[in-house]
C-alpha positions in Angstrom: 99.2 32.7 -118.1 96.8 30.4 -116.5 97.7 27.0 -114.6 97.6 24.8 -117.0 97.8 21.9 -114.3 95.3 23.1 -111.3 93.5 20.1 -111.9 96.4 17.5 -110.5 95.9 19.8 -107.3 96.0 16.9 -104.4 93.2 18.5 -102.0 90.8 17.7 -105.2 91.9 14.2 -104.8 88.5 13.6 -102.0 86.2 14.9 -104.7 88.2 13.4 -107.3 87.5 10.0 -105.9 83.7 10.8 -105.3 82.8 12.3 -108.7 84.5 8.2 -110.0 82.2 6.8 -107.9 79.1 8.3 -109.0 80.3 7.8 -112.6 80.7 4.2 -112.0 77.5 3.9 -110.4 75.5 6.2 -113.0 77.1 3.4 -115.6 76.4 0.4 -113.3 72.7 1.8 -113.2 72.1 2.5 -116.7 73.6 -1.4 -117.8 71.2 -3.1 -115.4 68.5 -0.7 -117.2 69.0 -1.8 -120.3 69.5 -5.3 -118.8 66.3 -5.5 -116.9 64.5 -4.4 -120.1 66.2 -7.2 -122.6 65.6 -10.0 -119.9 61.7 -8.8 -120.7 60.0 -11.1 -123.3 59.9 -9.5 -127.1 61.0 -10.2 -130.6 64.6 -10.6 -129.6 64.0 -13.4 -127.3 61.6 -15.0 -129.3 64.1 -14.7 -132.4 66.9 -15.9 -130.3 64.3 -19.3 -129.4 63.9 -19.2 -132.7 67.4 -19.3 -134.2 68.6 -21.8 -131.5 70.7 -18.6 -129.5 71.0 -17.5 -126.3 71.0 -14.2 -125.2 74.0 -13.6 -122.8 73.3 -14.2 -119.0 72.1 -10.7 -117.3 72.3 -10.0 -113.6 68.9 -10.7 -111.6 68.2 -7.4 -110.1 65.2 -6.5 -108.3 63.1 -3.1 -109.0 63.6 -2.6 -105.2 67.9 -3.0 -105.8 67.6 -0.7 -108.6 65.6 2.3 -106.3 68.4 1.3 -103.9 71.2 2.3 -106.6 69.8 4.9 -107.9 68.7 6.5 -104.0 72.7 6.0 -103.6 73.3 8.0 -106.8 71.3 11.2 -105.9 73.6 10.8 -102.2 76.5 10.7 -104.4 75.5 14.2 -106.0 74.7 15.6 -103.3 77.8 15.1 -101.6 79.6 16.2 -104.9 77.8 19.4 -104.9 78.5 20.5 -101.2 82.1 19.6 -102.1 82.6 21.9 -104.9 83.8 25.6 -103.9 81.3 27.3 -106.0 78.3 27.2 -107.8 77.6 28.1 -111.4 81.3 27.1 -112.3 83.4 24.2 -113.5 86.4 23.1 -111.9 89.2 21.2 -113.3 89.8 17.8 -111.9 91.8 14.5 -113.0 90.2 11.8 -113.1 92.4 9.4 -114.1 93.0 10.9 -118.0 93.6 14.5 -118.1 91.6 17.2 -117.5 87.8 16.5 -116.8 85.6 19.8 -115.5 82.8 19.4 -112.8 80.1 21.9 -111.8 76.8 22.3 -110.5 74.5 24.9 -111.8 71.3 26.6 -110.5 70.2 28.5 -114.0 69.9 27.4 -117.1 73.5 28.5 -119.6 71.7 29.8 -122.5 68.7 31.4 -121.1 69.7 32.2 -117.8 66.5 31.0 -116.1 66.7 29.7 -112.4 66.8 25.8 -112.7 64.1 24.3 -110.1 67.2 21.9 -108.6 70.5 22.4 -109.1 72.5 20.0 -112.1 75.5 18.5 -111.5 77.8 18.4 -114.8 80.8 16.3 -115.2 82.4 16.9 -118.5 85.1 13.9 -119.2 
């Protein structure tokens, strides 16, 4: 029978930590996205002068900030990949609710084609 709790292994807990990290910063990126494109002028803003509402206060981030955070999140998986043991595999880790699986892969599941960059898949 397979170990059913490999994953709460403690010399995962380095990649553990770094797989968080680029999940938090993959989520920090994708807010200010959609931030940076609501702060632009359309019909919502226009409706919101309209009806006397504000739309909520958004960070001011620059373009350049943005390239900044995402340079940092291609570092991040980079430095996930050369941690994990092997390639074309998942491997169990906790992070922070059970079970999650992450692996980087250099072809392509279903058709088995190479993959011009390896992609890094965190399944939570």
């Amino acid at each position: 029978m397979e170990n059913l709790i490999q994953y709460l292994d403690e010399s995962l807990v380095p990649l553990e930590e770094k797989v968080k990290e680029y999940l938090n910063l993959e989520k920090d990126i994708r807010k200010l996205e959609v931030d940076m494109l609501t702060k632009q002028r359309g019909p919502v803003e226009e409706a919101a002068e309209n009806t006397a509402t504000t739309l909520k206060d958004v960070p001011d981030v620059t373009p350049e900030q943005l390239q900044e955070m995402v340079q940092r999140l291609d570092m991040l998986r980079q430095e996930i990949i050369q941690m994990l043991p092997e390639k074309n595999k998942f491997i169990e880790v906790n992070l922070g609710y059970g079970p999650s699986m992450v692996g980087y892969f250099t072809a392509d599941h279903e058709t088995h084609q190479p993959l011009p960059e390896p992609i890094l898949r965190v399944v939570h």
